[in-house]
PyMOL Python script that loads the backbone (N, CA, C, O; Angstrom):
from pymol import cmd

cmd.read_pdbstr("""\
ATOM      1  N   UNK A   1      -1.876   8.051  -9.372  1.00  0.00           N
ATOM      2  CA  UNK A   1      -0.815   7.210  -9.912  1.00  0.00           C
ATOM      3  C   UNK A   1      -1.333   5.768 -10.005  1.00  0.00           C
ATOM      4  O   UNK A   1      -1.827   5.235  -9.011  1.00  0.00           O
ATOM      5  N   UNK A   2      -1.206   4.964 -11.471  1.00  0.00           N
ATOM      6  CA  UNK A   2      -1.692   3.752 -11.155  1.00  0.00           C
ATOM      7  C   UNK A   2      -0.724   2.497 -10.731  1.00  0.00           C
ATOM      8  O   UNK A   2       0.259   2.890 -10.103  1.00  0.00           O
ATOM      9  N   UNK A   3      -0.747   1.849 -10.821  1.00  0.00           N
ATOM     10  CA  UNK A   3      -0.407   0.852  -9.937  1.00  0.00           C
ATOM     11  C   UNK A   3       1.250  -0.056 -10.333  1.00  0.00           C
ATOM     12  O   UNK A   3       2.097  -0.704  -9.718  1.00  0.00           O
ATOM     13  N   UNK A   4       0.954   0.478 -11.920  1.00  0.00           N
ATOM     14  CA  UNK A   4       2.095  -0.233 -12.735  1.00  0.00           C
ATOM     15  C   UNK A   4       2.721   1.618 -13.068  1.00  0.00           C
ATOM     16  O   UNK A   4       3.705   1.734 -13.799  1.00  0.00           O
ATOM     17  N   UNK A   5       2.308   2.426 -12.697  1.00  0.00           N
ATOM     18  CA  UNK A   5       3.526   3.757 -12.164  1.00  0.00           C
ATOM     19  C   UNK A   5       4.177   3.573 -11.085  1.00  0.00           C
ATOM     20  O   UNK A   5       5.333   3.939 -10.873  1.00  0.00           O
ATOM     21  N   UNK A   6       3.068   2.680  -9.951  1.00  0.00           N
ATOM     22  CA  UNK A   6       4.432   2.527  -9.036  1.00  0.00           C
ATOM     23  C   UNK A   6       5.258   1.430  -8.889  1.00  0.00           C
ATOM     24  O   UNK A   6       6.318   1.321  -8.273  1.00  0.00           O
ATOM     25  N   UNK A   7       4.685   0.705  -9.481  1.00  0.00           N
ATOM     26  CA  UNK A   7       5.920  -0.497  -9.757  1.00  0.00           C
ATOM     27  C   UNK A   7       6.800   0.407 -10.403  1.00  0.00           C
ATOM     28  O   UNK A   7       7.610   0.871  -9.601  1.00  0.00           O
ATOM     29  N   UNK A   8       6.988   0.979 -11.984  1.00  0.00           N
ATOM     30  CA  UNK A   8       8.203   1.963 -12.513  1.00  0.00           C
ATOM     31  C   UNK A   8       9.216   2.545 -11.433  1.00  0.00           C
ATOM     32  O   UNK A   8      10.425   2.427 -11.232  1.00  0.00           O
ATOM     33  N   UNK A   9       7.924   3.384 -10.692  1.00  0.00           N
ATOM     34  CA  UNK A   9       8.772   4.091  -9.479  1.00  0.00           C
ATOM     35  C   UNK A   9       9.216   3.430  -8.680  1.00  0.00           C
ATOM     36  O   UNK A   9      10.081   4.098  -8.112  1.00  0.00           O
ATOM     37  N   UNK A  10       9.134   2.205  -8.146  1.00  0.00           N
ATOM     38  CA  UNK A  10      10.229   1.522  -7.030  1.00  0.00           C
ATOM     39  C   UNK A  10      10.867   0.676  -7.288  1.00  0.00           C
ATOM     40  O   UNK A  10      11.449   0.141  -6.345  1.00  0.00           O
ATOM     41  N   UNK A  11      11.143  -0.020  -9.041  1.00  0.00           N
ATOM     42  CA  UNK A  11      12.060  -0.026  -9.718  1.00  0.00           C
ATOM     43  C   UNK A  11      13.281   0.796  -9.640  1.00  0.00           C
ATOM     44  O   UNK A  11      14.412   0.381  -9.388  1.00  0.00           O
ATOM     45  N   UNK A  12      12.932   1.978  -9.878  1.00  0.00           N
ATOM     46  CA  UNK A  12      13.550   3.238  -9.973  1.00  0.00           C
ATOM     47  C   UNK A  12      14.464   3.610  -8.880  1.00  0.00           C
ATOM     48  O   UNK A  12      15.574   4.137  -8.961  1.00  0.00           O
ATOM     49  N   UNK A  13      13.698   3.185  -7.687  1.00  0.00           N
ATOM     50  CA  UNK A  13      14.162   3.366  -6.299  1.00  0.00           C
ATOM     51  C   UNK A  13      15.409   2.817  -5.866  1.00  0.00           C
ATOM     52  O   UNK A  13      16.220   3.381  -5.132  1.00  0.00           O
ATOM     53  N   UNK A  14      15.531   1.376  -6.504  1.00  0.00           N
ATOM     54  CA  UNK A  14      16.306   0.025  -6.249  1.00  0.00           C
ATOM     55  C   UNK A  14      17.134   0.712  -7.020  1.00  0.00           C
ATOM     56  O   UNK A  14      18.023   1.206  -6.326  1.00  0.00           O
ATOM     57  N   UNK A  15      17.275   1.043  -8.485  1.00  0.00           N
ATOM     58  CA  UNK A  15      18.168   1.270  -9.200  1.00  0.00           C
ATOM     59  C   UNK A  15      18.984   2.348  -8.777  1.00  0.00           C
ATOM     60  O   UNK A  15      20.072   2.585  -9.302  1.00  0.00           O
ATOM     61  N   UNK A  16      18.548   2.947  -7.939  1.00  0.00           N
ATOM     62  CA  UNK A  16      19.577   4.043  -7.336  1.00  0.00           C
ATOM     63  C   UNK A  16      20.352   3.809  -5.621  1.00  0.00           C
ATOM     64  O   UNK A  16      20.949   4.503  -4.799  1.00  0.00           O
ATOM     65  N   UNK A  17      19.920   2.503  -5.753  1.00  0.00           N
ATOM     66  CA  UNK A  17      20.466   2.506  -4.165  1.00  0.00           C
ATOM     67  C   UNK A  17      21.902   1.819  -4.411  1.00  0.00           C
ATOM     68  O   UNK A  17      22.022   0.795  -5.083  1.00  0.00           O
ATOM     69  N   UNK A  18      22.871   2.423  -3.857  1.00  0.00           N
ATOM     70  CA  UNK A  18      23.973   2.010  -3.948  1.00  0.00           C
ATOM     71  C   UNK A  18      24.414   0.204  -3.719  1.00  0.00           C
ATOM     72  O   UNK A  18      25.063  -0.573  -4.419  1.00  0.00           O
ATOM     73  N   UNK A  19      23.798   0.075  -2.575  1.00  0.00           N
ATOM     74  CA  UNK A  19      24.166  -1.427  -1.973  1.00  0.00           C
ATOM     75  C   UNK A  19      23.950  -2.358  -3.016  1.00  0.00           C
ATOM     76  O   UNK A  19      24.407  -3.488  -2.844  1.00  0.00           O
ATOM     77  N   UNK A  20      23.372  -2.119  -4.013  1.00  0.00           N
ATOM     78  CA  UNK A  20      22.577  -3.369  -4.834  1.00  0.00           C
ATOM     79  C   UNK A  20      23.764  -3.559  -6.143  1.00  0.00           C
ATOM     80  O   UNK A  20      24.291  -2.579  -6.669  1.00  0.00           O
ATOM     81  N   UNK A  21      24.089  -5.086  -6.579  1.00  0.00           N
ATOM     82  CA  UNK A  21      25.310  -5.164  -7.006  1.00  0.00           C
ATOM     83  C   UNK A  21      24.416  -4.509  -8.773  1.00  0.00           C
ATOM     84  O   UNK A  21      23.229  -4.257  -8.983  1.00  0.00           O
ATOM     85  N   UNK A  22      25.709  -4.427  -9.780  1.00  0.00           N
ATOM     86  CA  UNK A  22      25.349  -4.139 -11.126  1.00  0.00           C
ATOM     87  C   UNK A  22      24.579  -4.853 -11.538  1.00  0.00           C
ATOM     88  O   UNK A  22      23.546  -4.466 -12.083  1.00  0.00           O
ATOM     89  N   UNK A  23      24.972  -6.363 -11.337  1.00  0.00           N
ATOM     90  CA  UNK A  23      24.421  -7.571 -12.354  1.00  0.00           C
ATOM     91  C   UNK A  23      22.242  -7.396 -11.982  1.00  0.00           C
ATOM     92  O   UNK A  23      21.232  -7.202 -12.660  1.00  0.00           O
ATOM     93  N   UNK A  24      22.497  -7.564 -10.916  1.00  0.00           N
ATOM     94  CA  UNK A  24      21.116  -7.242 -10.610  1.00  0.00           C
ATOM     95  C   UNK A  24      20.613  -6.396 -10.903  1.00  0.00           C
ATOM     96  O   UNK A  24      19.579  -6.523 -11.559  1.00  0.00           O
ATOM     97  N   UNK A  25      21.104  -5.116 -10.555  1.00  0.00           N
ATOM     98  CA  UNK A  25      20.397  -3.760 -11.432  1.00  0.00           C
ATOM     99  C   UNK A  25      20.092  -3.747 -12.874  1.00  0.00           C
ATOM    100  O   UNK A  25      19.176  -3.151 -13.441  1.00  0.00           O
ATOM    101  N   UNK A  26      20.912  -4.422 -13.320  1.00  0.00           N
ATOM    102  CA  UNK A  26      20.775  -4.691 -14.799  1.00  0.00           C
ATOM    103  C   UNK A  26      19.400  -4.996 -15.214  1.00  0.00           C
ATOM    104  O   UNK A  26      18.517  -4.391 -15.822  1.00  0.00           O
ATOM    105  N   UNK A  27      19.590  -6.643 -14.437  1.00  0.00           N
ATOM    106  CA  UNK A  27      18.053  -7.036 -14.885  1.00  0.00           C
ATOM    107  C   UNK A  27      16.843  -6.159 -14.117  1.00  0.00           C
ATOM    108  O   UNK A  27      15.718  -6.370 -14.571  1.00  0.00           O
ATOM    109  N   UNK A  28      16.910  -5.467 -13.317  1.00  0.00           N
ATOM    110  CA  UNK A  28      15.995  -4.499 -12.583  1.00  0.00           C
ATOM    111  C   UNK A  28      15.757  -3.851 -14.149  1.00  0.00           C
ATOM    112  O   UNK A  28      14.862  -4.291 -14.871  1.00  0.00           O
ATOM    113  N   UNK A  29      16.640  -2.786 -14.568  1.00  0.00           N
ATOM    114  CA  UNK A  29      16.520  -2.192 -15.563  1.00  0.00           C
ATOM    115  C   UNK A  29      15.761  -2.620 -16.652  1.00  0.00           C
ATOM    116  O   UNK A  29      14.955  -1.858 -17.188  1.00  0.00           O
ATOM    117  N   UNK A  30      16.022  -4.297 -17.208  1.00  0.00           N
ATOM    118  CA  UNK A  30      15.332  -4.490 -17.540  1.00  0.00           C
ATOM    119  C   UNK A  30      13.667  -4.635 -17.905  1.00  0.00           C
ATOM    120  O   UNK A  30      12.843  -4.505 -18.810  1.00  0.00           O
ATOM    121  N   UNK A  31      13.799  -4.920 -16.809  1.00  0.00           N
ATOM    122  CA  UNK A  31      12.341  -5.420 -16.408  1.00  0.00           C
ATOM    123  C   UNK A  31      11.600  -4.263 -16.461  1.00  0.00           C
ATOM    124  O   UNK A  31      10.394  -4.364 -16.689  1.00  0.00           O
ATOM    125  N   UNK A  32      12.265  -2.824 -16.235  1.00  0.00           N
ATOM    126  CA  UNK A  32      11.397  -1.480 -15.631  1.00  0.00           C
ATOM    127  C   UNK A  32      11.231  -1.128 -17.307  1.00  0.00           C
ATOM    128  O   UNK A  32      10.127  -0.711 -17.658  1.00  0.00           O
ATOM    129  N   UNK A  33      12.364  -1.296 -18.407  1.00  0.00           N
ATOM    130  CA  UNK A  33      12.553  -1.015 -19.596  1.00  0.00           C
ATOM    131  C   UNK A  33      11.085  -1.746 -20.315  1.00  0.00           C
ATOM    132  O   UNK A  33      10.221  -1.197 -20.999  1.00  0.00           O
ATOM    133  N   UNK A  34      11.195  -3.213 -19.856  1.00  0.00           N
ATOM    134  CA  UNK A  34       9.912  -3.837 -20.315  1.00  0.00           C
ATOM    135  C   UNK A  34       8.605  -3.083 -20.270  1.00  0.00           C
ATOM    136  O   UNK A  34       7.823  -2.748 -21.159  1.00  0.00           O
ATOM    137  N   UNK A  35       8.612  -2.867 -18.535  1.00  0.00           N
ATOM    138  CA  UNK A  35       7.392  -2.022 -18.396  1.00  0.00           C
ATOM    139  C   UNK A  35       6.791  -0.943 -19.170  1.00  0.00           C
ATOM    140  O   UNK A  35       5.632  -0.827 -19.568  1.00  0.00           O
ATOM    141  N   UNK A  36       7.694  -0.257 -19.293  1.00  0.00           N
ATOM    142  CA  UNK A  36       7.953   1.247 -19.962  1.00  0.00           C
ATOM    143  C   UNK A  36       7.729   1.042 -21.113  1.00  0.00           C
ATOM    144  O   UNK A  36       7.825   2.119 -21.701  1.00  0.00           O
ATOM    145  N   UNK A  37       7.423   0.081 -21.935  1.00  0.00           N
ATOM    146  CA  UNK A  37       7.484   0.041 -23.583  1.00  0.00           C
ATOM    147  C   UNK A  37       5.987   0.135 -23.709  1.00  0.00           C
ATOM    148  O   UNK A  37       5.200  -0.566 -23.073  1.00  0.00           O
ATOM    149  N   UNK A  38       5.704   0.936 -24.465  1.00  0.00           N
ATOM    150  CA  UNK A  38       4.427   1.367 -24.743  1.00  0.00           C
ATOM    151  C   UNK A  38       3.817   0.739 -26.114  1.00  0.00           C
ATOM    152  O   UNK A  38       2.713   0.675 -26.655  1.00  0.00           O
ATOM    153  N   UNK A  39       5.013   0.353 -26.349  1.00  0.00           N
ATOM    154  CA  UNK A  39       4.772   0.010 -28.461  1.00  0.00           C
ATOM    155  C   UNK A  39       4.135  -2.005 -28.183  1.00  0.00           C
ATOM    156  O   UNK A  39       3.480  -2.720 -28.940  1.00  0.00           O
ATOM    157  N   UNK A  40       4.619  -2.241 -27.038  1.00  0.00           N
ATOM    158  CA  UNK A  40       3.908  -3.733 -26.375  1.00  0.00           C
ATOM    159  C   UNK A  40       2.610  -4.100 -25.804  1.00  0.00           C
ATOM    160  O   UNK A  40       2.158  -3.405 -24.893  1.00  0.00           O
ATOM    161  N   UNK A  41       2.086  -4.915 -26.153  1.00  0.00           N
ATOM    162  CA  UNK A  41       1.180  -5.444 -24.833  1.00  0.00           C
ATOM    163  C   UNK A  41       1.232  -5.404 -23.457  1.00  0.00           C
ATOM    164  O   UNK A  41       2.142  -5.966 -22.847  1.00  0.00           O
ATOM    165  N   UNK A  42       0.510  -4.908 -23.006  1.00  0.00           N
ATOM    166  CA  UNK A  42       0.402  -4.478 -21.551  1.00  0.00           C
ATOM    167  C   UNK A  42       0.760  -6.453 -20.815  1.00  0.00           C
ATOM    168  O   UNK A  42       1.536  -6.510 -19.862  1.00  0.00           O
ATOM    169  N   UNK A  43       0.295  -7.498 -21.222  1.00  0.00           N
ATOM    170  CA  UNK A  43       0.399  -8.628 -20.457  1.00  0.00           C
ATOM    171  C   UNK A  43       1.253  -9.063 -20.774  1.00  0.00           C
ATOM    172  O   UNK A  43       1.723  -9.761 -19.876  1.00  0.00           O
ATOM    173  N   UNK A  44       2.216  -9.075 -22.248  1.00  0.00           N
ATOM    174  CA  UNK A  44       3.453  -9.459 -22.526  1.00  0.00           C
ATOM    175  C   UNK A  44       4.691  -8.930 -21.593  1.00  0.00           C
ATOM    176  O   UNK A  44       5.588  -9.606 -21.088  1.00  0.00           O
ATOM    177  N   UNK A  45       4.427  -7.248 -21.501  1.00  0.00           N
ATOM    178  CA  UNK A  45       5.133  -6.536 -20.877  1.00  0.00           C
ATOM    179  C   UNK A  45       5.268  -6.670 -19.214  1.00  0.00           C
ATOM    180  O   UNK A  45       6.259  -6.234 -18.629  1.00  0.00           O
ATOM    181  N   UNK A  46       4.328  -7.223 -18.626  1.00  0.00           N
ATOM    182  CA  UNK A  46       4.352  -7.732 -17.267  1.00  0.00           C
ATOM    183  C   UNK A  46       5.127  -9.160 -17.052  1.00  0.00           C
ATOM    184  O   UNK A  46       5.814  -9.510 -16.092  1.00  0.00           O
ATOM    185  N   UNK A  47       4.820  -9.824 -18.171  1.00  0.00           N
ATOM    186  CA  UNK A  47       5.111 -11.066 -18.543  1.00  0.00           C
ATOM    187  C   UNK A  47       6.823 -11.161 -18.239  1.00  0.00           C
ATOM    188  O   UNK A  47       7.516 -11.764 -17.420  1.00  0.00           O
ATOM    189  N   UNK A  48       7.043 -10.371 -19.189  1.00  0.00           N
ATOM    190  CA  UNK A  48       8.781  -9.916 -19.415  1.00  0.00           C
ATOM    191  C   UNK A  48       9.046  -9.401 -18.246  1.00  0.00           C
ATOM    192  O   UNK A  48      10.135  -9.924 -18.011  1.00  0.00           O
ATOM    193  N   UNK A  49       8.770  -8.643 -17.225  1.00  0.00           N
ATOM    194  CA  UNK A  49       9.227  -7.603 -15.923  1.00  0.00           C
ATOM    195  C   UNK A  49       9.323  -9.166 -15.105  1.00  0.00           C
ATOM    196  O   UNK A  49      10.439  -9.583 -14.795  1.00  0.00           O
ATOM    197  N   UNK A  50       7.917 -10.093 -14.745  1.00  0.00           N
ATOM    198  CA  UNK A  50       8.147 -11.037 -13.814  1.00  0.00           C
ATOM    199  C   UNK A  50       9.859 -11.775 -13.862  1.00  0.00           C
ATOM    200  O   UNK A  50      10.876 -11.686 -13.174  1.00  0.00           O
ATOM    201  N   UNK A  51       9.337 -12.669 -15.366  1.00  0.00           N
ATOM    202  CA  UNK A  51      10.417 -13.377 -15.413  1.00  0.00           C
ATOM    203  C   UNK A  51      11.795 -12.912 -15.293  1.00  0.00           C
ATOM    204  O   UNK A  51      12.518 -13.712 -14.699  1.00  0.00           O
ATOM    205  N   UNK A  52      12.414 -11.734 -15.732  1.00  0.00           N
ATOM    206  CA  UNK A  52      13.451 -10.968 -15.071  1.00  0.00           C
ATOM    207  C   UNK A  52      13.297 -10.453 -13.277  1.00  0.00           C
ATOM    208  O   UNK A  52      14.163 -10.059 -12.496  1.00  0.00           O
ATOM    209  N   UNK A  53      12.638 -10.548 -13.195  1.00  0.00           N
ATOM    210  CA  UNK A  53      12.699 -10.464 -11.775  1.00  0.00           C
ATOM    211  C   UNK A  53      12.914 -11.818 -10.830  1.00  0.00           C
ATOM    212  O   UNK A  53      13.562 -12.117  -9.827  1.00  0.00           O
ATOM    213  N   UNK A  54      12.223 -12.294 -11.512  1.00  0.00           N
ATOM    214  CA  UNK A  54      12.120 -14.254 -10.807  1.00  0.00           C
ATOM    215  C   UNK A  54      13.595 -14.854 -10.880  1.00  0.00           C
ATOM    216  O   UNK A  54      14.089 -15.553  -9.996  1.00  0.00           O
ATOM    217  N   UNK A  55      14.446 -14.346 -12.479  1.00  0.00           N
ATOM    218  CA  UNK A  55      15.873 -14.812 -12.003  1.00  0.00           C
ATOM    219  C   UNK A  55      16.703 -14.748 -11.576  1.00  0.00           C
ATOM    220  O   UNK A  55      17.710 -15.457 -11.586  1.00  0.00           O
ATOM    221  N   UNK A  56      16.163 -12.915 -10.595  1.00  0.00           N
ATOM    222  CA  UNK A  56      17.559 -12.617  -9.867  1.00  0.00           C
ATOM    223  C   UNK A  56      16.546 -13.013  -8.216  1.00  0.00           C
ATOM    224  O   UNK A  56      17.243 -12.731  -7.241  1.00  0.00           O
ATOM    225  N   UNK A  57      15.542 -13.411  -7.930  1.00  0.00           N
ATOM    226  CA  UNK A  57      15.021 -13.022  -6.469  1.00  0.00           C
ATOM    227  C   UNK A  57      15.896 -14.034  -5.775  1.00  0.00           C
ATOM    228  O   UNK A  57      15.896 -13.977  -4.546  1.00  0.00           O
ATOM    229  N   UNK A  58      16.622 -14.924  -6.341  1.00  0.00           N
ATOM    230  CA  UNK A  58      17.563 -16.058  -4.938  1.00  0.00           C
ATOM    231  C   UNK A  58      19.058 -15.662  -5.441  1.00  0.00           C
ATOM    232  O   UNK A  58      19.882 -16.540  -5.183  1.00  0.00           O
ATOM    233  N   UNK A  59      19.556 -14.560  -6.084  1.00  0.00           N
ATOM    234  CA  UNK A  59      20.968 -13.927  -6.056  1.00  0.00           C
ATOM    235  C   UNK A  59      21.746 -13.963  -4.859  1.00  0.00           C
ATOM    236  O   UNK A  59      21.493 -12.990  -4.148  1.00  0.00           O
ATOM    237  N   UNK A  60      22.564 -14.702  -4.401  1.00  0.00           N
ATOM    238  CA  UNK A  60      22.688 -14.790  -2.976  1.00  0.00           C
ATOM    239  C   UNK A  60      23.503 -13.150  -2.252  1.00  0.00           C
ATOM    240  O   UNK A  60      23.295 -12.636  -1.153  1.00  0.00           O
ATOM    241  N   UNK A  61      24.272 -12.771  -3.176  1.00  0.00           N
ATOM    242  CA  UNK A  61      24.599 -11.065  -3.571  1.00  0.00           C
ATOM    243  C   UNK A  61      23.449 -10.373  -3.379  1.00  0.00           C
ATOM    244  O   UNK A  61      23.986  -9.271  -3.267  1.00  0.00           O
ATOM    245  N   UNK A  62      22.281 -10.141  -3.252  1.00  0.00           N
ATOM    246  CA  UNK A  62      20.975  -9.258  -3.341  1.00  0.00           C
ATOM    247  C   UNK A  62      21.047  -9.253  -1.462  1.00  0.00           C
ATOM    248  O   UNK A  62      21.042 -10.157  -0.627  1.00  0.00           O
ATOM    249  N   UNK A  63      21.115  -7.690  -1.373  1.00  0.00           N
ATOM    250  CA  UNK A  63      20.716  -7.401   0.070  1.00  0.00           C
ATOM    251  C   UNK A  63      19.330  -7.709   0.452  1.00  0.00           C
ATOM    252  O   UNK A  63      18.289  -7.527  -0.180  1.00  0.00           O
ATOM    253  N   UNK A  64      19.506  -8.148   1.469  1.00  0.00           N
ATOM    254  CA  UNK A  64      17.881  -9.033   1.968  1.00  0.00           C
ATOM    255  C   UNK A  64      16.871  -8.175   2.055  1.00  0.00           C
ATOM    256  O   UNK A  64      15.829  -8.690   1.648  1.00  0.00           O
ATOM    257  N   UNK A  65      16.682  -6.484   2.614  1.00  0.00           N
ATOM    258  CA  UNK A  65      15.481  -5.694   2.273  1.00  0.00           C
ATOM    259  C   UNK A  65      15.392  -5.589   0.705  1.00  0.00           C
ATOM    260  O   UNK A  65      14.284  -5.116   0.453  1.00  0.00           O
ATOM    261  N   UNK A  66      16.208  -5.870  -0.651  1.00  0.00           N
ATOM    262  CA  UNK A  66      16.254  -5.761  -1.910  1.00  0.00           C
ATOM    263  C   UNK A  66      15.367  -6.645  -2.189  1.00  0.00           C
ATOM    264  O   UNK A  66      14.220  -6.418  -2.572  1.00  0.00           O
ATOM    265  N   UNK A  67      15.915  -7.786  -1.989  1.00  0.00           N
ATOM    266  CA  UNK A  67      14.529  -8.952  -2.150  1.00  0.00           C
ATOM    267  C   UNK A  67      13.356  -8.941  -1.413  1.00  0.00           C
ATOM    268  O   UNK A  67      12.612  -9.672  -2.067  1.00  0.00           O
ATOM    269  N   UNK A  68      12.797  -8.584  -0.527  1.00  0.00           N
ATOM    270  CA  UNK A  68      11.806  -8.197   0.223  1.00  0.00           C
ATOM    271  C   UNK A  68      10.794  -7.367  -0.913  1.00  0.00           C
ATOM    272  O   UNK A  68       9.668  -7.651  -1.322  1.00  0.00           O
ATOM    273  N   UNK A  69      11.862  -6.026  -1.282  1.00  0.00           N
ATOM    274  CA  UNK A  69      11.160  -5.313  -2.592  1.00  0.00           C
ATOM    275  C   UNK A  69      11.442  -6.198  -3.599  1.00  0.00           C
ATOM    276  O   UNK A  69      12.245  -5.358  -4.005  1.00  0.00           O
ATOM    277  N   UNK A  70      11.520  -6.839  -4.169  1.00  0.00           N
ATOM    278  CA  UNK A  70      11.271  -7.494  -5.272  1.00  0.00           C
ATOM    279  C   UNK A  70      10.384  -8.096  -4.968  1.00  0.00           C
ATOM    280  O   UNK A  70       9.687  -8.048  -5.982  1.00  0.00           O
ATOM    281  N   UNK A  71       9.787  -8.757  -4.150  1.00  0.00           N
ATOM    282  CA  UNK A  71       9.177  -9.668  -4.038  1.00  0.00           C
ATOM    283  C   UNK A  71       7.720  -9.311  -3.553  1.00  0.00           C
ATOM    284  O   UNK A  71       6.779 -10.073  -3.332  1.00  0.00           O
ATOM    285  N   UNK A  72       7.770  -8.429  -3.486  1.00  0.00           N
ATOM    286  CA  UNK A  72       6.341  -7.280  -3.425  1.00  0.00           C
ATOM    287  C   UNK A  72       5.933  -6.668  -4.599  1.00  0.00           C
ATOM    288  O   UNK A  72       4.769  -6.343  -4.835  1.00  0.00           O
ATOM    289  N   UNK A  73       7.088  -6.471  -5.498  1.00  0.00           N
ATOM    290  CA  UNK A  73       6.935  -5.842  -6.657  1.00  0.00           C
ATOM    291  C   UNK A  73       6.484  -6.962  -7.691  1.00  0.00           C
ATOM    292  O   UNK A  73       5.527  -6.776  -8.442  1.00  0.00           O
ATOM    293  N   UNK A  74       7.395  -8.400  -7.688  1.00  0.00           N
ATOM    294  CA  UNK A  74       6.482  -9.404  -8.574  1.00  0.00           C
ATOM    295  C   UNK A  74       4.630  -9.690  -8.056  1.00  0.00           C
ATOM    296  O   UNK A  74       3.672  -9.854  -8.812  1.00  0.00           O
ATOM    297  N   UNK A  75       4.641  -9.673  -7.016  1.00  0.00           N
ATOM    298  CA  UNK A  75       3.238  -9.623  -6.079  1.00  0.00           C
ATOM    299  C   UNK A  75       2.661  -8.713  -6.619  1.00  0.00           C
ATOM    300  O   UNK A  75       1.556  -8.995  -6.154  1.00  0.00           O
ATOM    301  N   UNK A  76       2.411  -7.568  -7.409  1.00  0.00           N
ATOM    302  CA  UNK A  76       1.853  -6.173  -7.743  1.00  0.00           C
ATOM    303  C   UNK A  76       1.927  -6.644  -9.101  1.00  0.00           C
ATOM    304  O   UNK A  76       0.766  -6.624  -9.510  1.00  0.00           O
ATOM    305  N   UNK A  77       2.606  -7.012  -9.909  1.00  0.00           N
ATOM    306  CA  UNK A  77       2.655  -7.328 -10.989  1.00  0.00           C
ATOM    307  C   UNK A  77       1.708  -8.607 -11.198  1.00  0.00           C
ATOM    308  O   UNK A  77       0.806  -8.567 -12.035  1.00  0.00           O
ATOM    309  N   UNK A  78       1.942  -9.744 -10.410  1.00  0.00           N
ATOM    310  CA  UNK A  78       0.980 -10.703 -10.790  1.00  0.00           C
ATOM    311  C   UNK A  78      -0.281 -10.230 -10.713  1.00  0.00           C
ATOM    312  O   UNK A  78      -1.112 -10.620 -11.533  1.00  0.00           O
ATOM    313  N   UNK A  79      -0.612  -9.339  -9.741  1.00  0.00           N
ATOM    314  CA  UNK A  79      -1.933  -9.043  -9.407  1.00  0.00           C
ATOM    315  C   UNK A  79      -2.666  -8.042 -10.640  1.00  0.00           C
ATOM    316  O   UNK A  79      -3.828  -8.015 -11.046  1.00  0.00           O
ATOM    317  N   UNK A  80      -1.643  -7.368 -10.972  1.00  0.00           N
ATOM    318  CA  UNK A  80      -1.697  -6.433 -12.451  1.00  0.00           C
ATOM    319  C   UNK A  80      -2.448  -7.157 -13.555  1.00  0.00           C
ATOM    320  O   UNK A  80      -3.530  -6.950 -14.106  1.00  0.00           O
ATOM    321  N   UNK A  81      -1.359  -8.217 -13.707  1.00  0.00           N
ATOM    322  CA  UNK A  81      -1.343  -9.510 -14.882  1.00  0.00           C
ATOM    323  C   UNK A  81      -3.563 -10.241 -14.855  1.00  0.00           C
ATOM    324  O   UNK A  81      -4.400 -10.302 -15.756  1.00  0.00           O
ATOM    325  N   UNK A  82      -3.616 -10.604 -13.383  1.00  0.00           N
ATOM    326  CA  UNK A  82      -4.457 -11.261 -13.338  1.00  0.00           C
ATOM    327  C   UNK A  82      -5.980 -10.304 -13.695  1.00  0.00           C
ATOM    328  O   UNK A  82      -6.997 -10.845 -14.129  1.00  0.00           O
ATOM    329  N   UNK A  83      -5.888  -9.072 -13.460  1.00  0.00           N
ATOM    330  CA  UNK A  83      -6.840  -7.724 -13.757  1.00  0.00           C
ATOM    331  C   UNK A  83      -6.691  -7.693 -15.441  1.00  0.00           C
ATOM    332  O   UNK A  83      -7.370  -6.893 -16.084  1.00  0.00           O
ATOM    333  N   UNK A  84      -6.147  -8.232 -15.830  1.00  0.00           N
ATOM    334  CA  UNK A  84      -6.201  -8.657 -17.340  1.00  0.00           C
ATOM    335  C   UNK A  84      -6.591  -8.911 -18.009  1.00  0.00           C
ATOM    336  O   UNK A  84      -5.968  -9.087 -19.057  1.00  0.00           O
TER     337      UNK A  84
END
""", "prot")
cmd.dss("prot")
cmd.show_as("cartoon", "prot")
cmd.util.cbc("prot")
cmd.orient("prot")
């Protein structure tokens, strides 16, 4: 599995956990939707996942292990971005 499968997959993870409000899942969705587009640039498409992620990580609504994973998951992504 490479590395931006498991970012998808713990996207995926978040999006099913109950505790986490809509508005946030939303942009989760987003961002995983970004990923997932195949018809894009691989650095645009990371590009798009960060910045949706960056505007929900101080949601004061976001359960605190939620942001923990987000914030590992932009960390995996930059590191993605920079292998570029």
């Amino acid at each position: 599995m490479s590395n931006l499968e498991s970012v998808i997959k713990l996207l995926g993870e978040i999006l099913e956990d109950r505790t986490v409000p809509r508005n946030i899942k939303a942009m989760i969705e987003q961002a995983k939707n970004a990923l997932e587009d195949k018809d894009s640039d691989l650095n645009l498409r990371l590009s798009t996942a960060i910045s949706n992620l960056d505007e929900i990580i101080n949601d004061p609504n976001m359960p605190m292990y939620t942001r923990t994973q987000i914030c590992n998951i932009v960390s995996m992504l930059e590191s993605l971005k920079k292998e570029e």
